[in-house]
C-alpha positions in Angstrom: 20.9 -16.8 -7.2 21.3 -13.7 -5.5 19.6 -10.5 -7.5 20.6 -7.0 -6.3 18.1 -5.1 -8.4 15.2 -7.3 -7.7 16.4 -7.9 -3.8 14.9 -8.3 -1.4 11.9 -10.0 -3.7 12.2 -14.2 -3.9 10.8 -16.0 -6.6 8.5 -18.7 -6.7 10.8 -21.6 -8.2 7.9 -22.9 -10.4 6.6 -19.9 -11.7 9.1 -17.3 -11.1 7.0 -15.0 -10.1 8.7 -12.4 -7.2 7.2 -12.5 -3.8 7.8 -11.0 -0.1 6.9 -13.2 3.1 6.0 -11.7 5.7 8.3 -11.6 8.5 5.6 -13.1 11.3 3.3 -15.0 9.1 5.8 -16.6 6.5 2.4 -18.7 4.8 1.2 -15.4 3.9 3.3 -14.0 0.8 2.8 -10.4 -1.0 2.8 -10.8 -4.2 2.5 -8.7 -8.2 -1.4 -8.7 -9.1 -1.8 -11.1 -11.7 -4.2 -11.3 -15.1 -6.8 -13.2 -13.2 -7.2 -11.7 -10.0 -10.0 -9.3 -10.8 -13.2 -12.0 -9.8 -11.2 -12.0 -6.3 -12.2 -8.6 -5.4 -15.7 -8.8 -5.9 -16.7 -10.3 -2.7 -14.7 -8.3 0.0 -15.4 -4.9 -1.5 -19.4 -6.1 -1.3 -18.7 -6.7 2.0 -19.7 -4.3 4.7 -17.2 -4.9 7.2 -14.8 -3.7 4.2 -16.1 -1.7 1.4 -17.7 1.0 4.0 -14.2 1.9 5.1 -13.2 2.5 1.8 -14.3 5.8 0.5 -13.2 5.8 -3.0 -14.8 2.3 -3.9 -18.0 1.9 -5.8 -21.1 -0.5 -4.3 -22.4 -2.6 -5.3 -18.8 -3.7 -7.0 -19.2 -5.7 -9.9 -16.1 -7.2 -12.5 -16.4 -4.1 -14.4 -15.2 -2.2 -11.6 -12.7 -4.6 -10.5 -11.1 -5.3 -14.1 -10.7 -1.7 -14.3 -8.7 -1.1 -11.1 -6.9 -4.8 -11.8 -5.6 -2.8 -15.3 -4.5 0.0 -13.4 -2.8 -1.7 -10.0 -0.7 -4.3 -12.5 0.7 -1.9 -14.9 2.2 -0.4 -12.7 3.5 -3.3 -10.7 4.5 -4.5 -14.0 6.3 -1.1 -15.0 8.9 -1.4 -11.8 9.0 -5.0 -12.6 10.2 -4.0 -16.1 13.0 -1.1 -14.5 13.9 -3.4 -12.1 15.0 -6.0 -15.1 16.4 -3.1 -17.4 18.5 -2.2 -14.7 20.5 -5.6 -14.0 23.7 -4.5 -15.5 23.8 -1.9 -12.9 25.9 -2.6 -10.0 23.3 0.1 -7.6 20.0 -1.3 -6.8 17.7 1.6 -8.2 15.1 3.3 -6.4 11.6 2.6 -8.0 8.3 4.7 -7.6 6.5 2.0 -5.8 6.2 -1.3 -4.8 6.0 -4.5 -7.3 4.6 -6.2 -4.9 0.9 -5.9 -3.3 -1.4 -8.8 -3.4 -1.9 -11.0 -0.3 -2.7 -14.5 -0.7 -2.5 -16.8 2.0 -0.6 -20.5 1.3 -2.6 -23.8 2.4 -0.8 -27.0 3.6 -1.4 -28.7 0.3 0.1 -25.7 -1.4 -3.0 -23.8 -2.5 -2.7 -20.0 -2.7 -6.0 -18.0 -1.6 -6.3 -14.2 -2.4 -7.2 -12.2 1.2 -6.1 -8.8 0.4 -4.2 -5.6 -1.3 -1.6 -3.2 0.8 0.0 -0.6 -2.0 2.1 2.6 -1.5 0.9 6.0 -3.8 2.1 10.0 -3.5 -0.2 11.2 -1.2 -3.7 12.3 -2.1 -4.2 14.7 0.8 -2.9 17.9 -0.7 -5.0 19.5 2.1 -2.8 18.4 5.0 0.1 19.6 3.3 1.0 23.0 4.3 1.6 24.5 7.5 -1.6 26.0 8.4 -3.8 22.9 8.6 -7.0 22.3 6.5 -6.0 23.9 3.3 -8.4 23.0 -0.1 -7.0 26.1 -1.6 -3.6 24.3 -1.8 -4.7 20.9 -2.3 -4.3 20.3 -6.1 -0.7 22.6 -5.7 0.7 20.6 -2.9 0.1 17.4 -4.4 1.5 18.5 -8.0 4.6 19.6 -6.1 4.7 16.2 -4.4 4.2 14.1 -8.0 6.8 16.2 -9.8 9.7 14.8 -8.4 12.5 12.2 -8.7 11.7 8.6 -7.9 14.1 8.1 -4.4 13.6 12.1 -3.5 13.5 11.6 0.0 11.2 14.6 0.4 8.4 13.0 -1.0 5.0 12.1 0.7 3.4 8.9 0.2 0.4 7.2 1.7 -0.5 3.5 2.0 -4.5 2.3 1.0 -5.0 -1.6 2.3 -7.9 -3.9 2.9 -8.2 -7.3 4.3 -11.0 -10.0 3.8 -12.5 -9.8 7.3 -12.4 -13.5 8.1 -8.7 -12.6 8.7 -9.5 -9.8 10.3 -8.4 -8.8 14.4 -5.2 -11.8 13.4 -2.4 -8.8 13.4 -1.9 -9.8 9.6 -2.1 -6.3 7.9 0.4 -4.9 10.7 2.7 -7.5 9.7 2.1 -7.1 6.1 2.9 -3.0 6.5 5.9 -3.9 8.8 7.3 -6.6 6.0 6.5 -3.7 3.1 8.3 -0.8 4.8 11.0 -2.1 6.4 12.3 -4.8 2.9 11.1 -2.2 0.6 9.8 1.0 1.1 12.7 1.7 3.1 15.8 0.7 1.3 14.1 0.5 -2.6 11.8 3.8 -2.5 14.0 5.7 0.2 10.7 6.5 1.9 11.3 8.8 4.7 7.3 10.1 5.5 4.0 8.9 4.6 0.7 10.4 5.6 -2.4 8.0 6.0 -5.6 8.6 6.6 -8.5 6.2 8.0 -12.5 6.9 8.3 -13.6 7.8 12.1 -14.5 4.6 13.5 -12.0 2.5 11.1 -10.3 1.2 14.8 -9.1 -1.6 13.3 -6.9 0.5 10.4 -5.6 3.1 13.1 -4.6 0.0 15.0 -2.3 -1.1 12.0 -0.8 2.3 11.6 -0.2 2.7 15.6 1.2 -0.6 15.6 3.7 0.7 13.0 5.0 3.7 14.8 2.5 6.0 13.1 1.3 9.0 15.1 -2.7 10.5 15.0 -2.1 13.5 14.1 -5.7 15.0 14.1 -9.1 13.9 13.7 -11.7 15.6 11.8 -15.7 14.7 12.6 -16.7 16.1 9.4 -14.5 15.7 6.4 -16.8 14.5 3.4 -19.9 12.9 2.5 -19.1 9.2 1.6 -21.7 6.7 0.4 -24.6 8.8 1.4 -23.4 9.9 4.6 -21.3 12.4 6.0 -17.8 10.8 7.8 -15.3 11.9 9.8 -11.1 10.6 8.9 -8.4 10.1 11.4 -4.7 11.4 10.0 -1.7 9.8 10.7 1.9 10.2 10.1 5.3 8.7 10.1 8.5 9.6 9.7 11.5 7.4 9.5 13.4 7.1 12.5 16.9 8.5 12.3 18.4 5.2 14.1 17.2 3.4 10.8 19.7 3.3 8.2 19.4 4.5 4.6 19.1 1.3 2.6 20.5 1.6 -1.3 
């Protein structure tokens, strides 16, 4: 049965829980975290070829860590989930302040679902790149309050994207596919995203190659933004901006 607030999510017809496929690996579905997910994350954020791209995650990871961010992804996945019901009796699909959807997990023949990954949207956290003149910590917390303060669905706001992959399924095109599916069946037409700004670590190829491959553009690279894990790093910027060919999904 057709369901214009929750569209263009399907439900799993045993558990009805709401999914996305993705449009070029359909055994790969995007789904809400879920109560027991948090043991998942333990090995790929212990994993070098992972965690050292990601700035802003502790290592050694341990359950602590992961229950924490588990509490904080699935409320609110669960919160739009919640407006998204609320709002059945209205005959507009709503814009929501994020995506309900963010966990990977890849489907086996015999049915099996295996957990290889996270891809969520946020407001941007790069108050910096903000303004006009470049570089700008001065501005950072201002820009960024600006940015949080308004409406769900103001198309002048500024999100990001953070994602990781388990890297056996890395160099297989499935995070490209799994921004592509994201933006273009929800961001889009459910968040009325018109601009995101991304960022990835100098030497994260492989992330830049998923933002590229999404119609991204570098906008500048700085060889010394901030010390991370010990060592001083570099960070690609990227941005996008919805293409005016694309239409304004409701």
């Amino acid at each position: 049965m057709y369901d214009h607030q929750f569209s263009p999510l399907r439900r799993n017809p045993s558990t009805g829980e709401p999914f996305l496929a993705l449009r070029n690996n359909p055994n790969i579905i995007i789904t809400p975290p879920r109560a027991t997910d948090a043991p998942l994350f333990i090995p790929p954020m212990n994993d070098d070829a992972v965690h050292l791209w990601l700035p802003n995650v502790p290592y050694p990871y341990t359950l602590e860590h992961a229950e924490t961010w588990l509490t904080k992804v699935k409320s609110q996945c669960d919160s739009i989930l919640n407006l998204l019901e609320s709002e059945r009796a209205n005959p507009n699909p709503v814009f929501t302040n994020g995506c309900p959807v963010r966990h990977l997990r890849e489907i086996g023949d015999d049915g099996t679902e295996t957990f290889i990954g996270d891809v969520g949207f946020f407001r941007c956290t790069h108050g910096e790149f903000m303004g006009p003149n470049g570089l700008d910590w001065d501005a950072k917390a201002a820009y960024e309050e600006n940015n949080n303060q308004l409406s769900a669905g103001d198309p002048n706001i500024l999100w990001s994207l953070g994602d990781y992959l388990v890297s056996s399924h890395h160099g297989r095109g499935i995070m490209t596919d799994a921004v592509n599916t994201l933006l273009h069946e929800w961001a889009i037409p459910r968040m009325n995203i018109r601009k995101l700004l991304v960022s990835a670590m100098k030497g994260n190829h492989g992330s830049v190659k998923v933002f590229l491959n999404n119609g991204f553009k570098l906008t500048r690279t700085i060889d010394e933004y901030k010390v991370v894990k010990g060592g001083l790093s570099g960070l690609h910027v990227l941005k996008w901006e919805l293409e005016p060919s694309i239409g304004h999904g409701g």
